[in-house]
matplotlib code that plots the C-alpha trace (Angstrom):
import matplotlib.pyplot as plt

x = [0.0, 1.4, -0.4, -0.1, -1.4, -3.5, -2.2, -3.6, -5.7, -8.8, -12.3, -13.0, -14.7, -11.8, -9.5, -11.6, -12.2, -8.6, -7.6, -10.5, -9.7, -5.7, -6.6, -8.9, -6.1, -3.1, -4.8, -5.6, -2.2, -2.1, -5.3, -6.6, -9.9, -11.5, -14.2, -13.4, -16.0, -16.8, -17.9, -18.0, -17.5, -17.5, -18.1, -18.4, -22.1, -22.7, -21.7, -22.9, -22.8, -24.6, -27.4, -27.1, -26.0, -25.6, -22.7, -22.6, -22.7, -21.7, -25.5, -25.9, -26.9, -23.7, -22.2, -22.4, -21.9, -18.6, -17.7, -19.4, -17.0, -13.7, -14.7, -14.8, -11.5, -13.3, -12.0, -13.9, -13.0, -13.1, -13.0, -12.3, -12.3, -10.4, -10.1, -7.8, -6.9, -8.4, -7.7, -8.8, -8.6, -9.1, -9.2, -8.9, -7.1, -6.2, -3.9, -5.0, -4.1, -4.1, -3.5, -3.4, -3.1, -1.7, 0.6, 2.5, 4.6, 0.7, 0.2, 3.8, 2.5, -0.7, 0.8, 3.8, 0.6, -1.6, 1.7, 2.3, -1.2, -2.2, 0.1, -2.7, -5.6, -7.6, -6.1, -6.2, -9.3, -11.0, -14.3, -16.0, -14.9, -17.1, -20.4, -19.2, -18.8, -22.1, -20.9, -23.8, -22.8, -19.0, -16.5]
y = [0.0, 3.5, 6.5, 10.2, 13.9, 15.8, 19.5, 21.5, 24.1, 22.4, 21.2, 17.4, 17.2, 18.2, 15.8, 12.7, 12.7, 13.7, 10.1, 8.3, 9.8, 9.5, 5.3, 5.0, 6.6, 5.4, 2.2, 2.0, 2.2, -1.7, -2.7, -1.4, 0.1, -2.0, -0.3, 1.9, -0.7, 0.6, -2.4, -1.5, 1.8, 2.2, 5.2, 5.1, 4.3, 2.9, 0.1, 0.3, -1.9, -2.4, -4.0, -7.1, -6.4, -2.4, 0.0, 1.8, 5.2, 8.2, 9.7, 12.7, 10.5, 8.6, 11.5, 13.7, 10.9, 10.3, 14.5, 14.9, 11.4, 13.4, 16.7, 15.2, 13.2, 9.8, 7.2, 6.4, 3.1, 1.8, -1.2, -0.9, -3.6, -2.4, -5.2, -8.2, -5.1, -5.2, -2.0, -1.0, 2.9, 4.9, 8.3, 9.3, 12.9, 14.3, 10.7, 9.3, 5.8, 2.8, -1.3, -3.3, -6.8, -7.2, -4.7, -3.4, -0.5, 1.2, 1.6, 4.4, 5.8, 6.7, 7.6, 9.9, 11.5, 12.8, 14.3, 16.2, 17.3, 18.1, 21.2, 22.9, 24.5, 22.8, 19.5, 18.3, 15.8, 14.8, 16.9, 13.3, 11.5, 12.7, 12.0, 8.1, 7.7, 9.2, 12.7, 15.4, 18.8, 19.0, 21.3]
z = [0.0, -1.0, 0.1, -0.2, 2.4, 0.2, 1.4, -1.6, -0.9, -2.6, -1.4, -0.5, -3.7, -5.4, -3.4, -3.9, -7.7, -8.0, -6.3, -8.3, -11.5, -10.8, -9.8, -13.0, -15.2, -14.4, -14.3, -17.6, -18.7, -17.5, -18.0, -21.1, -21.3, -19.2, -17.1, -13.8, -11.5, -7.9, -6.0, -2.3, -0.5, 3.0, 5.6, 9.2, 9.3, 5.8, 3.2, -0.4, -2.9, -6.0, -6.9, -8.7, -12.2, -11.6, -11.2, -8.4, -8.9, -6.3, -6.3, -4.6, -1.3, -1.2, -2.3, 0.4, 3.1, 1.7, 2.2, 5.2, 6.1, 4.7, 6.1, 9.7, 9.0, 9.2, 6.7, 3.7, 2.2, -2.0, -3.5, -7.3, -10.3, -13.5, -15.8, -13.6, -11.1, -7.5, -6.0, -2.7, -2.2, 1.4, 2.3, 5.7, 7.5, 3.6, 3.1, 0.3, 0.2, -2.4, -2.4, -5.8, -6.3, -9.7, -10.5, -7.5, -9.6, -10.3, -6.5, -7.2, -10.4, -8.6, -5.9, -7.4, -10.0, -6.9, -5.6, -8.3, -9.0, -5.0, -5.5, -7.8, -6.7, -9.6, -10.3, -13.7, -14.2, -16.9, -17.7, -18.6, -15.8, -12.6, -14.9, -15.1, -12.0, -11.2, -10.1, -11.7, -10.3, -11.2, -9.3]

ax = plt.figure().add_subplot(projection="3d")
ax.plot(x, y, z, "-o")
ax.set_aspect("equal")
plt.show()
């Protein structure tokens, strides 16, 4: 597991698709284009998983559980299928954290990406990404 303090000045919004989209991309470079699958997330007081045969999706319900999780420092817990990758992402006190079972080396890229984007105020993310993953209202 390789992990990474979020210190930018940006919201937790911000700081959360950053790490998704950061996993999902640099993920890709191994995997193809297989699709970016959220399978479990976990916050104190809630676990959601699909339903049988759907995506989850980060409605505006889980949504804002997962920021109001952040906001008060409380971890918030990802488990992630891209193609043969299981990747189990956290966030908890601005560390960003990440644990794949294939390909060890992606844990660094993703790691050493967030790094270098957590310096800007508006991290670089891909206008299409927050929509797939179920994200409508985008900063």
């Amino acid at each position: 597991m390789k992990s990474v303090e979020i210190t930018g000045n940006m919201d937790s919004k911000r700081k959360l698709l950053m790490g998704l989209f950061w996993t999902n991309r640099k993920g890709v470079r191994s995997e193809g284009c297989a699709p970016f699958l959220i399978e479990k997330i976990e916050t104190e007081n809630n676990t959601y998983i699909p339903d049988e045969g759907k995506f989850l999706k980060l409605s505006d319900d889980i949504l804002n559980d997962i920021l109001e999780n952040i906001d008060d420092k409380k971890e918030v817990k990802f488990d992630i299928k891209l193609g043969k990758e299981d990747i189990k992402a956290s966030f908890k006190d601005n560390v960003f954290s990440v644990d794949t079972t294939k390909t060890k080396d992606l844990e660094a890229e993703i790691i050493e990406k967030i790094g270098q984007e957590e310096k800007r105020k508006y991290p670089n993310i891909c206008f299409s990404f927050p929509p797939r993953v179920g994200i409508r209202k985008y900063p």
